[in-house]
C-alpha positions as CSV (number, residue, x, y, z in Angstrom):
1,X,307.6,134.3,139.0
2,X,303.9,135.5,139.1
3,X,302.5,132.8,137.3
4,X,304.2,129.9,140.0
5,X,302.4,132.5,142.4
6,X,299.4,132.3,141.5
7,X,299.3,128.5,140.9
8,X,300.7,128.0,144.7
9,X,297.5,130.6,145.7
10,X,295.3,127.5,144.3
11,X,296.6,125.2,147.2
12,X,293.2,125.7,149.0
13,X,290.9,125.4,145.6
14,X,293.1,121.8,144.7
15,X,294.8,119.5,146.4
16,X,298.3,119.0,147.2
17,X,299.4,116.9,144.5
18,X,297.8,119.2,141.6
19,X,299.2,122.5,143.0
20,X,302.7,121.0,143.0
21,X,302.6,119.8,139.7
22,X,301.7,122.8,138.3
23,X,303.9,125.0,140.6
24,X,307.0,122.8,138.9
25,X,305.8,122.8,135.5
26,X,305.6,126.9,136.1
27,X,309.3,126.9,137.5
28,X,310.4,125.2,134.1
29,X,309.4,128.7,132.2
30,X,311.3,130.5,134.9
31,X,314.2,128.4,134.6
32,X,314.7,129.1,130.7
33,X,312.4,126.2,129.3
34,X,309.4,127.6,128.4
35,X,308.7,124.6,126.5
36,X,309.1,122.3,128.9
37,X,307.1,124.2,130.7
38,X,304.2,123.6,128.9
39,X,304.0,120.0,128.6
40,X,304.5,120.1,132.0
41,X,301.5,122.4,132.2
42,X,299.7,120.1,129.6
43,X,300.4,117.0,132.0
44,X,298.4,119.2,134.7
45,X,295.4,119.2,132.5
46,X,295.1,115.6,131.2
47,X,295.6,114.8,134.9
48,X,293.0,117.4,136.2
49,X,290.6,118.3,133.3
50,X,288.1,120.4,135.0
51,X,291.0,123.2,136.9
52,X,290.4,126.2,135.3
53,X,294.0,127.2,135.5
54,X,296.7,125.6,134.4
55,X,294.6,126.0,130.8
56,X,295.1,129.3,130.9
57,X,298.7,128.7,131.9
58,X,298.9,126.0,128.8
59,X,296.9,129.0,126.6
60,X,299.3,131.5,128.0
61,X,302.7,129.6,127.0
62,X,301.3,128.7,123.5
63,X,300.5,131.9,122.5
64,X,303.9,132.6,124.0
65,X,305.6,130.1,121.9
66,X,303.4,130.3,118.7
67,X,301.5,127.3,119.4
68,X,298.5,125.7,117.3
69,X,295.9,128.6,117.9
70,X,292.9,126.0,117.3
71,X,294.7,124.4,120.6
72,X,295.1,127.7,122.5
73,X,291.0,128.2,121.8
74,X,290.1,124.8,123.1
75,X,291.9,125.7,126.2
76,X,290.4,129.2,126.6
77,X,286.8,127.5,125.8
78,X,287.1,125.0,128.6
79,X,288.2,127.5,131.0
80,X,285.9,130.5,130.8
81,X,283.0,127.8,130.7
82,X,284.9,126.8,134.3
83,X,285.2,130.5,135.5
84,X,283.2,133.0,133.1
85,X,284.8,135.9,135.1
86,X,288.7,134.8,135.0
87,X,290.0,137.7,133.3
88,X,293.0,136.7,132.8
89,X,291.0,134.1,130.2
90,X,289.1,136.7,128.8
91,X,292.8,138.6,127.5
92,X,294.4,135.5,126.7
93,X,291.8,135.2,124.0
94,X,292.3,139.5,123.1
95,X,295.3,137.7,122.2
96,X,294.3,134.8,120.3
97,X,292.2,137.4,118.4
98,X,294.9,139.6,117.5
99,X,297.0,136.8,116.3
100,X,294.3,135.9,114.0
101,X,294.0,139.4,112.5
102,X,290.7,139.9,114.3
103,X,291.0,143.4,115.8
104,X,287.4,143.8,116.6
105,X,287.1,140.6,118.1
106,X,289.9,141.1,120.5
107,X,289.0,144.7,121.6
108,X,285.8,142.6,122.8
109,X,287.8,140.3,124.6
110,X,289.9,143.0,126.2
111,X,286.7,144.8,126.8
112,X,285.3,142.3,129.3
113,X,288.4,141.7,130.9
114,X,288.5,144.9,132.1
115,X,284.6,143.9,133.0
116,X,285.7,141.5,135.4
117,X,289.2,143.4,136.3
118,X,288.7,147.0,135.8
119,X,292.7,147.5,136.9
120,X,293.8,145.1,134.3
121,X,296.1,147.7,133.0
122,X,297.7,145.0,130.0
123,X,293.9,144.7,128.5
124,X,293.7,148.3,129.1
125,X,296.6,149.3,127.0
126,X,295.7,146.7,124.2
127,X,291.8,147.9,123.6
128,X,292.8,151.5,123.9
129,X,295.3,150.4,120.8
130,X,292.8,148.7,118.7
131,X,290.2,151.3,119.2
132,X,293.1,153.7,118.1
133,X,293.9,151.7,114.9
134,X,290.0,151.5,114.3
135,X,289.7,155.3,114.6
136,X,287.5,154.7,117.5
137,X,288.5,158.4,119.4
138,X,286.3,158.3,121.5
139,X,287.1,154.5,123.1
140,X,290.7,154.8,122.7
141,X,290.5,158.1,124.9
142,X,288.6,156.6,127.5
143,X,290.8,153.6,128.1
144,X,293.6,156.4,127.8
145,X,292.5,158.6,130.6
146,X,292.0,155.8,132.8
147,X,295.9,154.5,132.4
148,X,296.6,158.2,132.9
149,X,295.3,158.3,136.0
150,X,296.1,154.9,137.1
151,X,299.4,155.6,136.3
152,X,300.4,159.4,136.0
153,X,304.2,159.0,135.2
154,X,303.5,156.5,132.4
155,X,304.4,158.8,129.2
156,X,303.9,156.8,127.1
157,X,300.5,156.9,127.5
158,X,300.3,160.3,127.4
159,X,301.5,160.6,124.4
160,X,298.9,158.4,122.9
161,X,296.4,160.4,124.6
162,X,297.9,163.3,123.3
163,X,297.5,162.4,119.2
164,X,294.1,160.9,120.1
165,X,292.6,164.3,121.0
166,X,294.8,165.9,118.3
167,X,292.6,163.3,115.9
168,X,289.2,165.2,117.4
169,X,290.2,168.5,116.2
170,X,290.9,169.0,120.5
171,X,294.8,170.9,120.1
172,X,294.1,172.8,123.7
173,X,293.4,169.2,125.1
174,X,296.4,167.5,123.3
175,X,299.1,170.4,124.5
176,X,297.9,169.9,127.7
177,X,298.7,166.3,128.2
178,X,301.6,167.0,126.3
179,X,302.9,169.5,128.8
180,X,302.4,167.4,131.5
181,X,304.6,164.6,130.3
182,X,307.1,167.0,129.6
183,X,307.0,168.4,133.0
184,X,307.6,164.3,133.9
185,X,310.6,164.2,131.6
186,X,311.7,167.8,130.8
187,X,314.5,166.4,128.9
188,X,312.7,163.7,126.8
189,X,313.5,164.6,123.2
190,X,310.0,162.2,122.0
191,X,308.1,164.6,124.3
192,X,309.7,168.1,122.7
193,X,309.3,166.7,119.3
194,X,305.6,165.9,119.5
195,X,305.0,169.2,121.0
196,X,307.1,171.0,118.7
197,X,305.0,169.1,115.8
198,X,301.7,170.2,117.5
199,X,302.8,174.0,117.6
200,X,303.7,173.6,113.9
201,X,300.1,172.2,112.7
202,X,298.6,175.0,115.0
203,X,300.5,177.9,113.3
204,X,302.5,178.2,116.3
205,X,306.2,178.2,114.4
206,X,307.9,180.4,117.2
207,X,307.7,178.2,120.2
208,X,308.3,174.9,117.7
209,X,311.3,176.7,117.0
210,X,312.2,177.1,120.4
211,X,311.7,173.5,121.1
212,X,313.3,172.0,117.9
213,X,316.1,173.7,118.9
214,X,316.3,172.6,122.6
215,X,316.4,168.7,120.6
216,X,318.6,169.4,118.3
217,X,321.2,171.4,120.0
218,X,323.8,169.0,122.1
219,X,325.0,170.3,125.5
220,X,328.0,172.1,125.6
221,X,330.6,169.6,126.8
222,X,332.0,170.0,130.6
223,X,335.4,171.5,131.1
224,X,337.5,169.7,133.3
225,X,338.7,171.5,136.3
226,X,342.3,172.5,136.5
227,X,344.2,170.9,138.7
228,X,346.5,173.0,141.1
229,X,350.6,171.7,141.4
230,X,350.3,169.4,144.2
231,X,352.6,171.0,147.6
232,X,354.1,167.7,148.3
């Protein structure tokens, strides 16, 4: 539903006819047929070469599909020399990258989509990855902190945070996030595991008891209330 959105927010860049042919195509990939979708989408650009948009849509949907990637490129190339500072362009092609097994490449990509969109939070989460997997601390903190404060209640991210500052020797600064997402979910086994594992690489075998045992022991089942002889 975004995507036919955004193409409909284009009325007053296009005209009428464009907008609505690429609203329609969009409804196709909301209706089930995400490949009818695209050639609808790919009708839009043959008809309208030098809209910036519906080739990232066409872009979007072939990566989604596991289209030709040489294709997806073409699209991408034609759109950011349109609009250098679509981000949306900019991760498409973090994408592209990581489909071709370029890590570096896309953590670039990602990199100045956040340039362009610093709340991008979907480029956000993707660099901080790669610059985890390149054992890139530092980076994949950063990018960490900022989800984390962007979005507080997002664990997951916390978690990640958590083993990146574990990696720079930083145990103080790893409980800590680690606490605070299990203040979020008290009851989140993940959480109590990966804190119990921390207190056991620290020497702390006491409270990783205390935790491991909170996981592993189930809650005593509830005892139905007896039911007095009805006076009727």
């Amino acid at each position: 539903m975004l995507w036919i959105i955004l193409a409909s927010a284009m009325a007053g860049a296009m005209d009428a006819p464009a907008n609505t042919a690429l609203t329609q195509a969009l409804a196709r990939e909301e209706a089930g047929d995400t490949a009818g979708a695209l050639a609808g989408v790919e009708a839009v650009v043959n008809s309208w070469p030098v809209w910036e948009l519906p080739r990232i849509e066409a872009a979007r949907l072939m990566l989604k599909l596991g289209g030709e990637l040489d294709r997806v490129e073409t699209h991408l190339d034609v759109a950011t020399a349109l609009s250098p500072e679509n981000p949306r362009a900019h991760y498409l092609r973090g994408l592209l990258w990581e489909e071709r097994g370029q890590p570096l490449l896309a953590a670039q990509a990602y990199e100045l989509a956040l340039l362009y969109r610093s709340s991008y939070e979907d480029a956000r989460f993707r660099v901080a990855g790669l610059w985890m997997s390149q054992g890139d601390w530092l980076k994949a903190e950063y990018h960490y902190r900022h989800l984390a404060k962007a979005r507080p209640e997002w664990v997951q991210v916390r978690l990640l945070l958590a083993q990146v500052l574990e990696r720079q020797e930083r145990a103080a600064d790893a409980e800590r996030e680690l606490l605070v997402a299990r203040q979020l979910q008290p009851e989140n086994p993940l959480i109590l595991r990966r804190l119990a594992e921390l207190y056991e690489r620290t020497g702390r075998e006491k409270e990783a008891r205390k935790l491991r045992q909170a996981v592993e022991t189930p809650e005593p089942k509830r005892r139905m209330r007896t039911l007095k002889p009805s006076r009727r």
